[in-house]
C-alpha positions as CSV (number, residue, x, y, z in Angstrom):
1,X,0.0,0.0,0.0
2,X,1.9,3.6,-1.0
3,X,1.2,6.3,0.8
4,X,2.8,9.4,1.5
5,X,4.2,9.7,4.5
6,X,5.7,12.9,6.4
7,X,8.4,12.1,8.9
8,X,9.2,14.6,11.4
9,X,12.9,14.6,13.0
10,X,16.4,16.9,13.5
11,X,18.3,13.9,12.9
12,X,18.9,14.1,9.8
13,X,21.0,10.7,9.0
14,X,18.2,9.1,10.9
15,X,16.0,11.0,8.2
16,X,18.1,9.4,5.5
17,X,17.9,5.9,6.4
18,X,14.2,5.9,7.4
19,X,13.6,7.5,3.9
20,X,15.8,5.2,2.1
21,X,13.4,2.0,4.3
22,X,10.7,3.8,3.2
23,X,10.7,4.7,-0.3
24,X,11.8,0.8,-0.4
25,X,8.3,0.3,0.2
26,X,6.7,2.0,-2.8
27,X,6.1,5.2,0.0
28,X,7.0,8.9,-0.7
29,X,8.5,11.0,1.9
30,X,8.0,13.9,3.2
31,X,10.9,14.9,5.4
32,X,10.9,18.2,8.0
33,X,13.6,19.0,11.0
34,X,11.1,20.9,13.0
35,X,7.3,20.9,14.5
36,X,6.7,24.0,12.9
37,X,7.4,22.7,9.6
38,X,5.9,19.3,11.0
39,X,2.3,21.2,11.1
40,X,2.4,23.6,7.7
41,X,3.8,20.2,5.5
42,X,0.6,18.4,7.3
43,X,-1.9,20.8,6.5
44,X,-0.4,21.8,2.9
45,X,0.3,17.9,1.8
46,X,-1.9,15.9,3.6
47,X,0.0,13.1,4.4
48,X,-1.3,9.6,4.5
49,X,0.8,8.8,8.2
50,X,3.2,10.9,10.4
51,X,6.2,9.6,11.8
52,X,7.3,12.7,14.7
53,X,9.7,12.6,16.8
54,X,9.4,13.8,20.0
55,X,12.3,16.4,20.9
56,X,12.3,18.7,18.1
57,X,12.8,22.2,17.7
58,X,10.3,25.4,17.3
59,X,7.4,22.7,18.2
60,X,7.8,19.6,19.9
61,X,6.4,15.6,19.0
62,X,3.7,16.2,21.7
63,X,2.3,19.6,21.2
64,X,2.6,18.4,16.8
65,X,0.3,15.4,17.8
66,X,-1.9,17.2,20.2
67,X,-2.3,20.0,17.3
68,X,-2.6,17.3,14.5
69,X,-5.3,15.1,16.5
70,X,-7.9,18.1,17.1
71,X,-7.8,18.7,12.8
72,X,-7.6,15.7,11.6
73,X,-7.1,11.8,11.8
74,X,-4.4,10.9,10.4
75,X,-2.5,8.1,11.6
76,X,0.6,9.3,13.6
77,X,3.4,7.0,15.1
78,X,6.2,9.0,18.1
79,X,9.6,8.4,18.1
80,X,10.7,8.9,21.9
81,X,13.6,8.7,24.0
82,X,11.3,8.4,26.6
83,X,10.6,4.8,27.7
84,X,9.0,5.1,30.9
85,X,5.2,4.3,30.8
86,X,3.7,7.4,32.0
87,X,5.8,9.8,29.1
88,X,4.3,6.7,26.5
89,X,1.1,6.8,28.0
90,X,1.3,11.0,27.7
91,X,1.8,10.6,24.0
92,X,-1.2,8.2,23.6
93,X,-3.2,10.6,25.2
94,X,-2.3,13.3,22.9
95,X,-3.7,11.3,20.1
96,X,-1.0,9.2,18.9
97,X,-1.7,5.8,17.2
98,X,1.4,4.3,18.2
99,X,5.2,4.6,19.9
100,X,8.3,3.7,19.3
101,X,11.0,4.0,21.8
102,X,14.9,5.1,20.6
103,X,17.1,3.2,19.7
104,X,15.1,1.3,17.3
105,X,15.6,-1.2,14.2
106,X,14.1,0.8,11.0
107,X,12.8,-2.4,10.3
108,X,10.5,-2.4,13.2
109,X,9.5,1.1,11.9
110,X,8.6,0.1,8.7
111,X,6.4,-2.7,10.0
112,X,4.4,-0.4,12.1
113,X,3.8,2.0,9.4
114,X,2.9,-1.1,7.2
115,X,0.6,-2.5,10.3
116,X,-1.2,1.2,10.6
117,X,-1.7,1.9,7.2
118,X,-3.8,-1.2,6.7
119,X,-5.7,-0.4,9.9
120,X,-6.2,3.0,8.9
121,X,-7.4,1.9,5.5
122,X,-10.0,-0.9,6.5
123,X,-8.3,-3.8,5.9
124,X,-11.3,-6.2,4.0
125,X,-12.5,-8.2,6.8
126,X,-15.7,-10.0,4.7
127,X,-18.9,-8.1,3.9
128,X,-20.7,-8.3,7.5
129,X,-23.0,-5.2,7.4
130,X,-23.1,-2.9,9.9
131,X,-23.3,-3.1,14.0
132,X,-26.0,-1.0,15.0
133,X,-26.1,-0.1,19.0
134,X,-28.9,2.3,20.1
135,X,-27.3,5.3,18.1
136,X,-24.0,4.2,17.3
137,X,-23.3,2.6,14.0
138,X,-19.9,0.7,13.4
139,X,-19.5,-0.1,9.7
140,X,-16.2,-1.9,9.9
141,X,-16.3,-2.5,5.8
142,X,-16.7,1.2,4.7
143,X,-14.6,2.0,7.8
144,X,-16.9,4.5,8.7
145,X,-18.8,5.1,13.0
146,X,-21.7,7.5,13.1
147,X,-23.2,8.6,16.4
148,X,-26.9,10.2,15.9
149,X,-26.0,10.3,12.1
150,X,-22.8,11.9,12.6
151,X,-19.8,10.5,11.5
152,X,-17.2,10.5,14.0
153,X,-13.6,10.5,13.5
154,X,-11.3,7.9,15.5
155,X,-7.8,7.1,14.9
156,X,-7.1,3.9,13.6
157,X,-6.2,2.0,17.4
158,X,-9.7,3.4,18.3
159,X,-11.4,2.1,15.4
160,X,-9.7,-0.8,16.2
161,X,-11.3,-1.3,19.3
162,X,-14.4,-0.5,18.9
163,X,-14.3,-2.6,15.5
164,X,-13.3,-5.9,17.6
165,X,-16.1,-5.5,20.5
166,X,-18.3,-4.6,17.5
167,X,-17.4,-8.0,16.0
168,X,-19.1,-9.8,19.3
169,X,-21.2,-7.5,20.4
170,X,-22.4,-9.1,24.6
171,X,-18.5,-10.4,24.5
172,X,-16.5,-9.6,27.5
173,X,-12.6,-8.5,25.8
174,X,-9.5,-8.8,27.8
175,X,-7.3,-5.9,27.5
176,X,-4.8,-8.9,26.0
177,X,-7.1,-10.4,23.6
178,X,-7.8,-6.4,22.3
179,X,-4.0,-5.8,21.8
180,X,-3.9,-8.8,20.0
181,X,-6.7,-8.5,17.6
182,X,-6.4,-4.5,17.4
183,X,-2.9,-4.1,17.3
184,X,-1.4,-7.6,15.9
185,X,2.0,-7.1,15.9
186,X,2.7,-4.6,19.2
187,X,3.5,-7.4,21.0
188,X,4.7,-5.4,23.3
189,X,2.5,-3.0,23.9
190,X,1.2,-1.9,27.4
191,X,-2.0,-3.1,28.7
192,X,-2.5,0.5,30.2
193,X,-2.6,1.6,27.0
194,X,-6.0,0.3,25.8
195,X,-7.2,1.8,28.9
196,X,-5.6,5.6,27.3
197,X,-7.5,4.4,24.0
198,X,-10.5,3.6,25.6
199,X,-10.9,6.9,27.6
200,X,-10.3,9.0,23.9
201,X,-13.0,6.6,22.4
202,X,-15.8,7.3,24.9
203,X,-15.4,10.7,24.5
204,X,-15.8,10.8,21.0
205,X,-19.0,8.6,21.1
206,X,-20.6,8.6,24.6
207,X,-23.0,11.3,25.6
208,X,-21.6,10.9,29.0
209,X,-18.3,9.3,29.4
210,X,-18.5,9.1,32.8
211,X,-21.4,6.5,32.1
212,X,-21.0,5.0,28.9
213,X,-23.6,3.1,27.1
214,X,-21.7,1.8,23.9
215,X,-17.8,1.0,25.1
216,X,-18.8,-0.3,28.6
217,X,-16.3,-1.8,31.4
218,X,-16.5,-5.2,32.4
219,X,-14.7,-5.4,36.2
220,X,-12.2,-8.4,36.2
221,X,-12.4,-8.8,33.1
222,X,-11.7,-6.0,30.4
223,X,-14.5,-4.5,27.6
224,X,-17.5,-5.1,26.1
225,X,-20.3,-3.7,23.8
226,X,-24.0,-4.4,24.4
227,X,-25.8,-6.4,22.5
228,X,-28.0,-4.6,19.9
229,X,-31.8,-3.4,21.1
230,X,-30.0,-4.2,24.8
């Protein structure tokens, strides 16, 4: 799948070698040293995915991502030196899809981007027709969630959720079994994390997130979605 793909970072041999993985793919890069830059290339180009990394000059990765996420949402992957779980959990909050800690193989980079791009793009899954919950709709073959009749945007990790407690709607989800059939290959991936997901998700599509009607917690156990007409 080619896409265009804007990769944010002051390193600029780090630039060169992710570009050269990159375009190896059949992608096109877009390559900026600075958030500033980061944000005008983003809303001038429109890039398919964003790869930021998170100490950068003029803007930062976090304030880019927590900029990017209120316009649009497109799929954005952080590059951090940061490896303890409340800075990782920070960027997912922001609005990030996904992280990837420094040092790191640009293979591993690549894969993610490949991963993410499918997800974003609605991987075919078989014609199964809509889930319909009260006033949610999750149409997982058009890619598409409409609350009321309005569509809602969701990054692709909280598509991905609600697309797998859509698939079994009444199913009680472990965090586990939802990193490993929303997000596959982040094997390791913090269970914390669907929690951060979760929390961004409900707000988008629950009247009141404090009592949620469509992404509902199941104590001891993980997630679940009501069954429709419950």
């Amino acid at each position: 799948m080619a896409a265009r793909i804007l990769v944010a970072d002051d390193d600029p041999k780090l630039v060169q070698v992710l570009r050269m993985y990159l375009e190896h793919e059949g992608h096109s890069v877009l390559a900026v040293a600075d958030g500033r830059a980061a944000l005008d290339q983003c809303r001038a180009r429109k890039p398919d995915l964003v790869v930021l990394d998170v100490m950068m000059p003029e803007v930062d990765g976090l304030d880019v991502c927590h900029i990017l996420r209120r316009e649009s949402a497109v799929p954005i992957i952080l590059l951090t030196a940061r490896s303890t779980e409340n800075d990782i959990l920070l960027g997912l909050d922001l609005g990030a899809d996904d992280y990837i800690t420094k040092p790191y193989s640009p293979r591993q980079l690549v894969a993610r981007v490949r991963a993410l791009l499918r997800r974003s793009a609605g991987a075919p899954t078989g014609a199964r027709g809509p889930v319909v919950v009260g006033d949610l709709v999750v149409d997982a073959d058009s890619f598409e969630v409409r609350v009321g009749g309005r569509a809602v945007a969701l990054t692709a990790k909280e598509f991905g959720i609600l697309e797998v407690l859509a698939a079994e709607p009444g199913r009680a989800f472990t965090r586990a079994q939802i990193i490993d059939r929303a997000f596959g290959f982040d094997q390791d991936v913090l269970e914390r994390t669907v929690d951060v997901h979760v929390v961004n998700l409900r707000r988008k599509i629950e009247q009141d997130p404090g009592e949620p009607r469509y992404v509902q917690t199941v104590y001891g156990r993980g997630y679940r979605m009501p069954q429709p007409g419950a």
